[in-house]
Structure formats: structure tokens, C-alpha cells
C-alpha positions in Angstrom: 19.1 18.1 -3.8 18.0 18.5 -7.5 19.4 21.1 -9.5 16.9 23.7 -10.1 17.4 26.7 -12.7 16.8 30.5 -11.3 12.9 31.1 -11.4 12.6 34.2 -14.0 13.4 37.3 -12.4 10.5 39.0 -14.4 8.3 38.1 -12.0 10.1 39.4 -8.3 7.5 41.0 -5.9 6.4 44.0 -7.7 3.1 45.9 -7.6 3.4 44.6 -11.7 2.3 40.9 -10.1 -0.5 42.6 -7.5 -3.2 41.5 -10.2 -2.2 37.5 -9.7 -0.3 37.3 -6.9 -3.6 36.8 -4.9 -5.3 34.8 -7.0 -6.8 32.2 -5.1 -8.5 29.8 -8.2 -7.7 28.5 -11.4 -9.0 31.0 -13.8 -7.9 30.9 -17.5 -10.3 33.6 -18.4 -8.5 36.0 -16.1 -4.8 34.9 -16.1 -5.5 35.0 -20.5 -6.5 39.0 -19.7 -3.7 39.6 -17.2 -0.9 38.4 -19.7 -2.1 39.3 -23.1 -1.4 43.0 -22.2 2.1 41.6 -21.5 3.4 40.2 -24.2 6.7 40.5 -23.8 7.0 38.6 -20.2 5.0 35.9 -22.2 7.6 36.2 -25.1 10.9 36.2 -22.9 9.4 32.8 -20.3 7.5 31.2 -23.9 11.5 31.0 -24.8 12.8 29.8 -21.6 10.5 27.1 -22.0 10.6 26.9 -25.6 14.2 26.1 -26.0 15.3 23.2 -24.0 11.7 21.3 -25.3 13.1 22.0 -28.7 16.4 20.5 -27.9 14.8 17.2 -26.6 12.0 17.4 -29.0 14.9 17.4 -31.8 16.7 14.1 -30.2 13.6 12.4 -30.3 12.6 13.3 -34.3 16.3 12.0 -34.7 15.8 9.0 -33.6 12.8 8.7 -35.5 14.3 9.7 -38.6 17.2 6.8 -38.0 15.2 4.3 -36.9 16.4 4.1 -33.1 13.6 5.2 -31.2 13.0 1.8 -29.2 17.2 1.9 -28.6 17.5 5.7 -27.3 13.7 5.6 -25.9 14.9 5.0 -22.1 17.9 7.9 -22.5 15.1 10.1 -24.0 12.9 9.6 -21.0 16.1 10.5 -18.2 16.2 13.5 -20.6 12.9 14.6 -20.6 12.4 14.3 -16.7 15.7 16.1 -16.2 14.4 18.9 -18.7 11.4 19.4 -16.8 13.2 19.5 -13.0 15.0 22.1 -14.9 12.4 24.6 -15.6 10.6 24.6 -12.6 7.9 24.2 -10.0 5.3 24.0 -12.9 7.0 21.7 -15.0 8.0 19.1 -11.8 4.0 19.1 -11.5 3.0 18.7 -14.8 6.1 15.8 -15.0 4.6 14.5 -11.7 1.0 14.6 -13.4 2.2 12.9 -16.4 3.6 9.7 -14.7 -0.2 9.0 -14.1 -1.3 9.3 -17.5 -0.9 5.9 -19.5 -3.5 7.5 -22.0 -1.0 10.4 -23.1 2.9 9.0 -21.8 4.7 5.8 -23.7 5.2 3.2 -20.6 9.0 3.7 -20.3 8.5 7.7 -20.1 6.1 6.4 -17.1 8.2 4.5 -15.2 11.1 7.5 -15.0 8.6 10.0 -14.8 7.7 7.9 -11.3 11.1 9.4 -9.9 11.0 12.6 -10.6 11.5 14.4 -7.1 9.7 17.6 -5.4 13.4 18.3 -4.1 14.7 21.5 -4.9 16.7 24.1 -3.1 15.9 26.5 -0.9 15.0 29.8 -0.8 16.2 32.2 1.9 15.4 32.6 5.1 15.0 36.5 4.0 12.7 35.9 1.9 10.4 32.8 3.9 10.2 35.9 6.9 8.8 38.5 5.0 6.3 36.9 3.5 5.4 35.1 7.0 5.2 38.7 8.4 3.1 40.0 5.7 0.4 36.9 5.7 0.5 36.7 9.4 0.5 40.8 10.2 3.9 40.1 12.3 7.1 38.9 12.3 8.2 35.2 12.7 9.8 36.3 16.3 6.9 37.9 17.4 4.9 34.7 16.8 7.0 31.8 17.5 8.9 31.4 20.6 11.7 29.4 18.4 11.8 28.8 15.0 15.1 26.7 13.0 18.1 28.4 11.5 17.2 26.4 8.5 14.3 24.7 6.3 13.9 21.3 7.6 12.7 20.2 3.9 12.1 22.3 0.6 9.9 21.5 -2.4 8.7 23.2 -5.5 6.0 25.2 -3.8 7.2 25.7 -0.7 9.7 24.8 2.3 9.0 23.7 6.1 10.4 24.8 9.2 10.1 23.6 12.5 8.8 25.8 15.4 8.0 26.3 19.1 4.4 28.5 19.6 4.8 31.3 22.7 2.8 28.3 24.1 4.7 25.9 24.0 3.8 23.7 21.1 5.9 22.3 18.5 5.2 23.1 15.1 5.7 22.8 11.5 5.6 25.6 9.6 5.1 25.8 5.7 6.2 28.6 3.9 5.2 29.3 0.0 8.1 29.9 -2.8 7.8 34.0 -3.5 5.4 35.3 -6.1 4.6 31.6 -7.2 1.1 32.2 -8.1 2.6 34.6 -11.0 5.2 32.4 -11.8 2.5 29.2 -12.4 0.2 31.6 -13.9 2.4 32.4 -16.5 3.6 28.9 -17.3 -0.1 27.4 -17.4 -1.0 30.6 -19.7 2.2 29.4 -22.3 2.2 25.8 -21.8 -1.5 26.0 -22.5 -1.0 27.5 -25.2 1.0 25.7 -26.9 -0.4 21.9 -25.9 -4.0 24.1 -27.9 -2.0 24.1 -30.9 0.3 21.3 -31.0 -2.2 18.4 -30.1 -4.6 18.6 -33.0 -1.7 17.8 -35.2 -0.3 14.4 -33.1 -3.4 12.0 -34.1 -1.6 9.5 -31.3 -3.5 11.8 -28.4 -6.9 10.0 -27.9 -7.4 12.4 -24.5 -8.7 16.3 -24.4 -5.0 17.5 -23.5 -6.6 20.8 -23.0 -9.5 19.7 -20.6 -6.7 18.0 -19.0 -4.6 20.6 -18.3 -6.9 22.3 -16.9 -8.0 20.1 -14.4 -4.0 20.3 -13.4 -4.2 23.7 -13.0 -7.3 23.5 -10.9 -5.4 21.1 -8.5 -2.5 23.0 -8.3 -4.2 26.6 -7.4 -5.7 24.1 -4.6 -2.5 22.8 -3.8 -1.0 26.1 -3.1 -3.9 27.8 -1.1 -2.5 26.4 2.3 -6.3 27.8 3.9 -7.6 25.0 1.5 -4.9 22.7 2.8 -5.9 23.0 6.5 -9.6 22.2 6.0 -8.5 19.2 4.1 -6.5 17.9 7.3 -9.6 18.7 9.8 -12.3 16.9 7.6 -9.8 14.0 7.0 -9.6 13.8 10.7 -13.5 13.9 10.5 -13.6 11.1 8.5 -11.1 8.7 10.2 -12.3 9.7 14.2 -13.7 6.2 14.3 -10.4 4.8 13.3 -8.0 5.2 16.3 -4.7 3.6 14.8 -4.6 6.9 12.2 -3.6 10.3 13.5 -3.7 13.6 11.6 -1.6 16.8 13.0 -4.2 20.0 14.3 -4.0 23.1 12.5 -3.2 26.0 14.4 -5.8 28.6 12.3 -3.9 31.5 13.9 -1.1 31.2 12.6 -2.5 29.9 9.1 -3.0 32.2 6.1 -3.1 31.6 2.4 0.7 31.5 2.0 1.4 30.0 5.4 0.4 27.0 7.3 0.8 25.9 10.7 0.5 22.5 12.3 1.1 20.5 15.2 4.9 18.8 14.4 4.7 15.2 14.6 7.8 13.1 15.8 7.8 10.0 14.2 9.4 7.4 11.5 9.3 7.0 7.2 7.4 3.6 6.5 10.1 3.1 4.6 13.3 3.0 7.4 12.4 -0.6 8.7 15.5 -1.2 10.9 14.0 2.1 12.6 10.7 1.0 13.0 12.0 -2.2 14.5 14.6 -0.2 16.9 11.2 1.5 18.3 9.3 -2.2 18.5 6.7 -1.5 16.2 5.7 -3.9 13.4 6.2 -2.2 9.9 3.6 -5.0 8.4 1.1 -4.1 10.1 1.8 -0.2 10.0 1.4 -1.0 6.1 -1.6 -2.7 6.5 -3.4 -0.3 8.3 -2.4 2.4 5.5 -4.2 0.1 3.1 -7.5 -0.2 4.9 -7.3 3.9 5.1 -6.8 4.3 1.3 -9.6 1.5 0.9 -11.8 3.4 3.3 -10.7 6.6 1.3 -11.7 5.3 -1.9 -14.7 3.1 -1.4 -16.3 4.6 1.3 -15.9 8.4 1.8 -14.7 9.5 -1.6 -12.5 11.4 -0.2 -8.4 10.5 -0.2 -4.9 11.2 0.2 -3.7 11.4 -3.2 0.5 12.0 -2.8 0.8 9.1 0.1 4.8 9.1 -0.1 6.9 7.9 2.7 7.4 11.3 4.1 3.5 12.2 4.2 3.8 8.8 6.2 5.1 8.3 9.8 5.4 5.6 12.0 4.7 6.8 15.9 6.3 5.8 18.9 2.5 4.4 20.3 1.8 2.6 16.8 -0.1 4.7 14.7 0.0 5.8 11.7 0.5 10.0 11.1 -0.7 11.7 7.7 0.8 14.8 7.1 0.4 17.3 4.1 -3.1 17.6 3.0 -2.2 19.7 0.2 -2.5 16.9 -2.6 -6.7 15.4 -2.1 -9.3 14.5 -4.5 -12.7 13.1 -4.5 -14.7 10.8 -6.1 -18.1 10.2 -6.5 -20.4 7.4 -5.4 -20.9 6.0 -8.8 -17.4 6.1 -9.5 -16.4 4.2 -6.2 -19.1 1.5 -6.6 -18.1 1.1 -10.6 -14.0 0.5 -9.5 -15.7 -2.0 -6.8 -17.7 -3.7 -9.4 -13.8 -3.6 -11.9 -12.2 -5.1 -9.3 -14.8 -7.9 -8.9 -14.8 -8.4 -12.7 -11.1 -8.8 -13.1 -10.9 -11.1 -10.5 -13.2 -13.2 -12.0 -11.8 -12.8 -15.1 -14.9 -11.4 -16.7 -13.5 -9.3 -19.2 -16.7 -8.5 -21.0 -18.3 -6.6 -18.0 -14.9 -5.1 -17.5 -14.8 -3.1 -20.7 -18.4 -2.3 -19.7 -16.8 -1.0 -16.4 -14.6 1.4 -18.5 -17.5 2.8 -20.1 -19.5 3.5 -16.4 -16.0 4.8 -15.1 -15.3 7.4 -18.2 -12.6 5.7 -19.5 -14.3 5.2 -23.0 -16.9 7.2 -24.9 -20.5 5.3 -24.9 -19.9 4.6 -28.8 -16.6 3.0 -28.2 -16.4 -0.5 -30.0 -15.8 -3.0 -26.6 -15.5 -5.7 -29.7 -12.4 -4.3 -29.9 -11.3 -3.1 -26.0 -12.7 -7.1 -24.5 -9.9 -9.4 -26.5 -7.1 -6.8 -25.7 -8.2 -6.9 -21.7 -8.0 -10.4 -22.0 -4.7 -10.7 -23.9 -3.3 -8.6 -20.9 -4.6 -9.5 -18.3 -5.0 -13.4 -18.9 -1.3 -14.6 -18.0 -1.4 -11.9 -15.2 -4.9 -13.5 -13.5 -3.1 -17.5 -13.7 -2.9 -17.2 -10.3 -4.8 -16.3 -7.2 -5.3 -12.9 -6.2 -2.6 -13.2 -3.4 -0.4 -13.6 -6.2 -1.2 -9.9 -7.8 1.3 -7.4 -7.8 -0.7 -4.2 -8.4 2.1 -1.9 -10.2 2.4 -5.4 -12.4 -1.1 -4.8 -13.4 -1.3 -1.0 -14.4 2.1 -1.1 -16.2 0.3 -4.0 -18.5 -2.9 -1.8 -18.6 -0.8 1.2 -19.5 0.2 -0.2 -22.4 -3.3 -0.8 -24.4 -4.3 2.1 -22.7 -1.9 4.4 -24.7 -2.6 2.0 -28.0 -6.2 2.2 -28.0 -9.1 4.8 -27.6 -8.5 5.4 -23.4 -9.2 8.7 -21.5 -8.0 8.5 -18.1 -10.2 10.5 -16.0 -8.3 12.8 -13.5 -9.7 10.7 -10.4 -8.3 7.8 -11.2 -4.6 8.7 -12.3 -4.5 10.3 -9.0 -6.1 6.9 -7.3 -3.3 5.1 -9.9 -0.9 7.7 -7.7 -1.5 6.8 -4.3 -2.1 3.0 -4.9 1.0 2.2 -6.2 3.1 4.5 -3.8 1.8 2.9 -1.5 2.4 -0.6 -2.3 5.8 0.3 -2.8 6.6 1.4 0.3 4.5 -1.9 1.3 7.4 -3.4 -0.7 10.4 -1.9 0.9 8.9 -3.3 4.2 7.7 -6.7 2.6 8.8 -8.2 -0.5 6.2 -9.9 -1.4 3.3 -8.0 -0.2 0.9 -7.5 -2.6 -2.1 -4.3 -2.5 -4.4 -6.8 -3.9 -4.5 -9.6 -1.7 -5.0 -6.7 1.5 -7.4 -5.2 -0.3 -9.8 -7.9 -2.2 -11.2 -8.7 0.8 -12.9 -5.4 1.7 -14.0 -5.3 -1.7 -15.4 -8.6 -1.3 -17.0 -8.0 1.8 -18.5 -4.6 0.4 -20.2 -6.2 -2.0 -22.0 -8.6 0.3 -23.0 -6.2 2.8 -23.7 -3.0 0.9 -27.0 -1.8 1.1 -26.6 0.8 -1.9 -28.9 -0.5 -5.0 -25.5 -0.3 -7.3 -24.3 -3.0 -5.8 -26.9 -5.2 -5.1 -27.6 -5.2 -9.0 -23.4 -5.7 -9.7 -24.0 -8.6 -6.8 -27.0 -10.0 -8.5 -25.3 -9.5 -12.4 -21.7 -11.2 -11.2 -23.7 -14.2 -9.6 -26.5 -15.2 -12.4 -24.8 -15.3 -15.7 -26.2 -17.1 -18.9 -29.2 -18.3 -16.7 -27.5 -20.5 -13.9 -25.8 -19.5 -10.3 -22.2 -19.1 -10.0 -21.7 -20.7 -7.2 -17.8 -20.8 -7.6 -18.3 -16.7 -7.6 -19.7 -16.6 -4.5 -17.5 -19.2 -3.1 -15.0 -16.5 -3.9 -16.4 -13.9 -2.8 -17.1 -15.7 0.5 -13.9 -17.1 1.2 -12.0 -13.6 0.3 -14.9 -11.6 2.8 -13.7 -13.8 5.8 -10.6 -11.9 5.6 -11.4 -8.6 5.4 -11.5 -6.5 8.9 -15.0 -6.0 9.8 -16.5 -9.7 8.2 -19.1 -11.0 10.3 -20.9 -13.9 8.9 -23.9 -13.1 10.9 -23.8 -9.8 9.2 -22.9 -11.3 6.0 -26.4 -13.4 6.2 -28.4 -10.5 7.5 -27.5 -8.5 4.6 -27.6 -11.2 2.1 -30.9 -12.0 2.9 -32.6 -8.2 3.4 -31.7 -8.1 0.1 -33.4 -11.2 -1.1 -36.6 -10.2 0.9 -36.7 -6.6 -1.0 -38.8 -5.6 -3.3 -35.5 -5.4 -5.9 -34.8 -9.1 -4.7 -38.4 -10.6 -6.2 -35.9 -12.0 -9.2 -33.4 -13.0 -7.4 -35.4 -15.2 -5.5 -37.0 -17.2 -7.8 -33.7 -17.5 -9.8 -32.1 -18.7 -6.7 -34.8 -21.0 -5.1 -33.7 -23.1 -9.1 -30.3 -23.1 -8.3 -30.8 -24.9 -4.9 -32.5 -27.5 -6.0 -30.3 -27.9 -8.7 -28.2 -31.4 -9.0 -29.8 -33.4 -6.3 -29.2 -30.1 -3.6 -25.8 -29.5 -4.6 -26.4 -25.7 -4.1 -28.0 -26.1 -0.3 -25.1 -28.3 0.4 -22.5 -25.8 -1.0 -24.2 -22.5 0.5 -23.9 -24.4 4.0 -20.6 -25.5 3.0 -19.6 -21.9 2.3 -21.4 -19.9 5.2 -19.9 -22.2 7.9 -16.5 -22.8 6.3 -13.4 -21.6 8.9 -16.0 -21.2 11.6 -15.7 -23.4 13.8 -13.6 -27.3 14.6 -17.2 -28.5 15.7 -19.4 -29.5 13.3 -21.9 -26.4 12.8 -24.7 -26.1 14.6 -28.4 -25.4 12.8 -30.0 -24.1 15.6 -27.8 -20.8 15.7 -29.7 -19.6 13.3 -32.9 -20.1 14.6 -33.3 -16.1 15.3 -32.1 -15.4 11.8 -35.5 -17.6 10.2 -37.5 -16.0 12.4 -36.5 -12.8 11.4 -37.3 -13.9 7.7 -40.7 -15.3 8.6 -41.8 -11.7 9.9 -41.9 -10.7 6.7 -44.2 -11.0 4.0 -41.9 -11.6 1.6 -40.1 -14.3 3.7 -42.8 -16.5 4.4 -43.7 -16.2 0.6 -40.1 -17.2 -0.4 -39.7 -19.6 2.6 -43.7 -21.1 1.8 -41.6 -22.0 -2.1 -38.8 -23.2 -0.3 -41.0 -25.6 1.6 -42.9 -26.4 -1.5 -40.5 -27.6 -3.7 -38.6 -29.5 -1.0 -41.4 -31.1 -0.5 -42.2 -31.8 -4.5 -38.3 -33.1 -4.6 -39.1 -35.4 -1.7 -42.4 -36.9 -3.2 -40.9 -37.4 -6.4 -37.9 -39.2 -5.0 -40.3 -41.3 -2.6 -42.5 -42.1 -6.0 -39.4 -42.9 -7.7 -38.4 -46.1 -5.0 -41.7 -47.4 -4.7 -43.0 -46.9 -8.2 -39.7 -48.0 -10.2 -38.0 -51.2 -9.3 -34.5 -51.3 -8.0 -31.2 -52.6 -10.2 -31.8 -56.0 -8.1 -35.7 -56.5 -8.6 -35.4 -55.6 -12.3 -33.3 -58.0 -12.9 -34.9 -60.5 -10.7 -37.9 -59.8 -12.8 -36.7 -60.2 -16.4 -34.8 -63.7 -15.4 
């Protein structure tokens, strides 16, 4: 376990912490109040903190001063993640919080940042009892009909035991560090402090440091209301009832207080201990890949996701599915912001770098003002070598370590959602990794993007849809070849499904453009595009050559409508005009043969 130093005495249960200890929100107004009439726990902690930043601070001027930053810049970072283990609960968080921001942390502080650990020691069993009985209104024996001699696991905000209800049910119970409200209260109070005076003079922060602390200590006061935690498991398990191969643990609400959660105990396996999974005669691949399509469905779909997905919030179980424990780490994201990464994803793909800075602007990664002159080459420059291959190639740590870097160089904010979406997505593909070594995020998940943006229905991405296919006047065919060919891999494709949607969209009222832009590119090149279309929608199918007259149901469905039979009376029409023209063309003009026979 990591070595942690003594939390401050100063702040032991005492009717001096009454005001904070039951503080259930994030409330810099109050805590501000609380401690500015106590100075002098502020002054004793601000030096506790103080002092070992100094020191590492120091090293790092050093280096400046002699010229060997880039040399010493890797010890540095070990330094400054073992300085912030050192001070405590807060500082693992805010170290934890910082390996997600490229906008504010040089790459190579990142990457070690990325191991720091929420292993500390224990706390006594003394201590984990009390405060049971005084959430819970008994004692631990009076409610559990076993409970173990020890914590099972311990973290910076709390430690787990494993129990047997008077029932008969096992159990895990979670147990919050002593008077840790106070202790984070004071810490957010100091550090926010100082970060308010220190940041206006370091003209390399581009980000509201303030505003972003403050979302931190939002997440945290969530983090440690285990009430909060709960109803994040039940409407996760809300969200994912129609998907049978994820399981999430009940909450017993009896036995669940503030300071003290209890859930159903789930036996199972770490994604992450293959030769186990393969002992039991599951199949870790596929384990994977059905974690992937829950963080998609997470993301794209609900908004609402798992945003500390590491291999012990992840077990393998004995009948195949796939367990999430330890709710206490969500975050949400809005529908714009879901359909906007959707669209980034399609436009890096396709390499379309332009739209992509555009992307960042919808996404809140840059102000409105931002000069994209600037932001479009430096995309391109990183992203240009990384895109040479196919997106079964991509490696998506490989891609935000790249991104990191302009992002810390050039006017980024990253917005809270995403560094926690940054989070999960790459903990997740590395545990994909330690099962697979060359699975790659990407490939698993392109698909379901792809799909999505055939099939959604939403009106912000049938206009991305309609902008990544029509560019500079002419149809991208080769876009929605890609598109097509990725879609047929996703889960839930269904060409018929595909073409339904496709086409309600055509025949809306949004789709009049679309339309008559399309009806040019099919007659395009001697057909080329009615060629390729069939080419695309039947591709993979089927061995037999595809039959027409399957989609005889599907036309007569388009001729219902008024808007069908217009767009299908101009189909007609010009077919016909192509036709007459051709048939002019042969008798009117004289073949190669006869022209020749008549100038001889």
C-alpha cells in the first residue's frame, strides 16, 4: 500500500467540526465563512501543504535556472505524484483530476499522474464501527449477522468490508474516512486559495483554474455522499435493463446512510487476470467488448456514464456478465455534447480537420473568437501521420497523448465532461490491452458511431449527416462508403433499418435539399452513383446476387407519401431525359465506323 502521511489531528471528531462535518454540497460561500473565523487551523494545514510544494516547486525553478528541465522533467513528475499521495485524500483527487487535464499538465506529468493510486492504509476497525453505529442508529453486530475482521480494500475516502445481512445476504459494506468532509473542506478552502492568486501570474494557464476547481470540488462532495452513490447504481441499472450481459449490485437502502453504503457483494473476476477468466471458461475479448458498447451507450445515448471504469469497478462473473461496482465516480453530458463528439469522431475519421476545429468550438473546447486559422494546421500536423491508416489501426491513448500536446501549447479549455470521458475511455482500453494486445477502442467503437449517424432521427445529426456528405457542391460517395461499410459492424446494423431511416429523412421536410442535391449526384458520370449506392447497400449481404424485388415494400412505402412520389416522379424524369438523350445520341450521331465510312 502507498504511504500515506497522518491526516491533521486538528480536525478529530469534535463538536469544533459539527458546522462541516454534515455538509452534504460543495459550498465555497459557507466553507469560506466556516474557516475565516479560524485562522489558525487554516495557518497550521496552509503550511502542511505549503512546504513540501515549495520543496518541489524549488527543484523545478532549478532546473529552469540551469537549463535542464527537459533532462530532470520525468524525475520531477515521480516527485510531484509522490508529493501529492503524501498529503492526502484531497491531493490524490486533485492528482487523479489532473492526469485528465492536457490543457493545464505538461504530457509527461500526464502520463505518471495516470498511476497515481487510491491505495492507502487503513483506518481502524474502532473507528469504521462507530461511525457505522452512529449513521445507522446501531451497532455493526446488531445489523450484520457477520461482518470481516478486516477491510477487504481501503481508499482515500473510504474502506470496504464484506458482510452477511441477519438475512442472509452477502454484502459489501463501505465505510467513509472520519471527519473527511472537514478535512477536504479545509484543503479546497487553502488550495483554492492559493491556485486564486498564483494563476494570474503563470500566462501558460489558458483554463479558469478557479472554475475548475470548483467543479472538482463539486464532484468530490458527490463522490462522498454515499446516499448520492446509491441512486447512481439504481438508475444505471435503469438505464442498462434492456442489456442483459451487464449486471449492477442492489442497494440495500436500510442499511445505507450518508457515510455508509450497502450493497449486494458480487463474486466475480478483474478484467484484467486473463488466465482467471480463462480457468472459469469465459472469453475476456468479448467481456471487453461488451464494456465498450456500455461506455458507447453511456456516452452517446443516455449521457449518463461510469467515469472511474478501473479493473476493480470491473468483474468478470461466473455466467458471463459483466458487474459494475462503485457508482460513486458519474457524470453526465448533454445531448448537444454527445451528438458534437459523434460528429468529432466522424470528422477525424475522415480527416476533415476544418469541421473538426469547428467541433472544438460546439464542444467548449475553444472560445467562439478563437482563430481556427491557427488550431486547423496544428490538428492536421498531429493527427495526419496518426490517420495513415485505417481506423482499425487507431490506438486511442496514441491519439489523446498527441492531442494533449497542442492542447497544452495552444488556447484549449478542456471542459470537465470530457477529461472525465478522456478517464474512462482510455482505462478502459487499457485493460482491453492487457487482455488483447492489439485491440484498439476505435475500431469497436466507429461502428456505432457510424451506424448512429445513419439512423438517428435527432435533427443534429441529420444536418452533421447531410454536411459530411455534400462538400464543395458534389456527393462524397467514398464518405458514405465508409460510413456504410464501418455501420455493418456495429451491434444493432440492420440494412433494412439503415434504408428506412436514410430515406424518412430524405422524404422530410428538412430533406427538400438533400434531395435535389442527391437526385445530381446519381446521374452523375453515366450512373456511377446508382451503381455505387447498390454496390454499397447490398455489399456483404448475401453470396447470391441481390435481389430487387426485396425491396418492393420499401418503394411502396416511399410512394405513400407526397414527398416520395414528388422525389420518385424526378427520379423517373430524369432517367428518362438520360435515356432519350443517349437514344438521340445513336441514331442522330454516326458511329466510329460510319463516320469513317462516310468521309472515305
Amino acid at each position: 500500500m502507498t504511504v500515506l502521511q497522518n491526516e491533521p489531528t486538528l480536525l478529530s471528531s469534535s463538536s469544533s467540526t459539527a458546522d462541516l462535518s454534515r455538509l452534504r454540497k460543495y459550498d465555497t460561500g459557507q466553507i469560506e465563512q466556516y474557516y475565516s473565523n479560524k485562522g489558525w487551523r487554516a495557518f497550521v494545514r496552509f503550511f502542511q501543504i505549503v512546504l513540501p510544494l515549495f520543496a518541489f516547486g524549488f527543484l523545478v525553478w532549478w532546473d529552469s535556472l540551469t537549463g535542464n528541465v527537459e533532462r530532470n522533467q520525468s524525475k520531477r513528475a515521480v516527485r510531484f505524484r509522490e508529493t501529492l499521495t503524501k498529503l492526502g485524500p484531497f491531493y490524490i483527487k486533485i492528482g487523479q483530476a489532473l492526469s485528465t487535464r492536457p490543457d493545464v499538465v505538461p504530457p509527461v506529468y500526464l502520463e505518471e499522474l495516470t498511476l497515481l493510486q487510491d491505495d492507502v492504509p487503513a483506518f481502524s476497525n474502532e473507528l469504521a464501527y462507530a461511525l457505522i453505529a452512529e449513521e445507522l442508529g446501531r451497532t455493526p453486530q446488531e445489523i450484520y449477522q457477520e461482518i470481516s475482521p478486516e477491510p477487504i480494500a481501503a481508499a482515500s475516502l473510504g474502506q470496504v468490508y464484506k458482510g452477511r445481512l441477519k438475512t442472509g445476504q452477502s454484502v459489501a459494506i463501505k465505510v467513509q474516512r472520519p471527519d473527511l468532509v472537514p478535512l477536504v473542506s479545509l484543503d479546497l478552502y487553502i488550495f483554492r486559495s492559493l491556485i486564486g492568486w498564483i494563476a494570474p501570474k503563470l500566462p501558460f494557464l489558458h483554463s479558469d483554474v478557479v472554475a475548475i476547481l470548483d467543479e472538482f470540488g463539486t464532484k468530490l462532495f458527490e463522490e462522498m455522499d454515499y446516499v448520492h452513490e446509491g441512486q447512481n447504481a439504481e438508475r444505471f441499472a435503469r438505464l442498462f435493463k434492456t442489456m442483459p450481459e451487464i449486471y449492477v449490485p442492489r442497494i440495500y437502502w436500510e442499511y445505507t446512510r450518508r457515510r455508509v453504503l450497502t450493497m449486494e457483494w458480487v463474486d466475480g473476476i478483474k478484467l484484467t487476470r486473463l488466465d482467471q477468466i480463462q480457468q472459469a471458461g469465459l472469453d475476456g475479448e468479448k467481456l471487453i467488448g461488451i464494456g465498450v458498447q456500455c461506455s458507447l451507450r453511456q456516452l452517446m445515448e443516455y449521457g449518463f456514464f461510469h467515469a472511474d471504469p478501473h479493473p476493480g469497478n470491473l468483474l468478470a462473473m461466473a455466467d458471463g456478465r459483466l458487474a459494475y461496482l462503485d457508482f460513486g465516480m458519474m457524470s453526465e453530458v448533454t445531448a448537444e455534447q454527445r451528438y458534437g463528439l459523434i460528429d468529432a469522431v466522424v470528422h477525424l475519421v475522415n480527416r476533415d480537420f476544418e469541421s473538426l476545429s469547428k467541433d472544438y468550438v460546439r464542444l467548449g473546447f475553444l472560445t467562439p473568437d478563437t482563430d481556427l486559422a491557427k488550431i486547423t494546421p496544428a490538428l492536421r500536423e498531429v493527427f495526419q501521420d496518426a490517420l495513415g491508416a485505417t481506423v482499425n489501426d487507431l490506438n486511442f491513448k496514441s491519439i489523446t497523448d498527441k492531442l494533449s500536446g497542442i492542447m497544452y501549447e495552444l488556447p484549449f479549455q478542456v471542459p470537465s465532461y470530457y477529461a472525465l470521458i478522456i478517464r474512462s475511455m482510455v482505462t478502459l482500453e487499457g485493460i482491453a490491452l492487457s487482455v488483447r494486445d492489439d485491440f484498439k477502442v476505435l475500431a469497436v467503437a466507429y461502428p456505432y458511431v457510424a451506424n448512429r449517424m445513419l439512423t438517428d432521427r435527432s435533427p443534429q445529426l441529420r444536418n452533421s449527416l447531410n454536411e459530411l456528405l455534400f462538400q464543395g457542391g458534389s456527393f462524397r460517395w467514398n464518405r458514405l462508403e465508409n460510413l456504410l461499410s464501418n455501420a455493418k459492424n456495429a451491434r444493432d446494423y440492420s440494412t433494412d433499418n439503415t434504408l428506412e431511416q436514410i430515406l424518412d429523412f430524405l422524404l422530410s421536410e428538412g430533406g427538400t435539399s438533400t434531395r435535389e442535391r442527391l437526385l445530381e449526384a446519381l446521374f452523375n458520370n453515366q450512373n456511377e452513383g446508382f451503381k455505387r449506392l447498390w454496390a454499397m447497400v447490398n455489399k456483404g449481404d448475401q453470396k447470391t446476387p441481390p435481389d430487387p424485388r426485396k425491396y418492393v415494400p420499401m418503394v411502396r412505402q416511399v410512394l405513400a407519401r407526397k414527398e416520395g412520389r414528388e422525389f420518385g416522379r424526378k427520379l423517373v424524369s430524369r432517367w428518362l431525359e438520360q435515356q432519350t438523350a443517349r437514344l438521340l445520341r445513336r441514331v442522330l450521331l454516326p458511329g466510329p465506323q460510319v463516320a469513317k465510312a462516310l468521309k472515305s
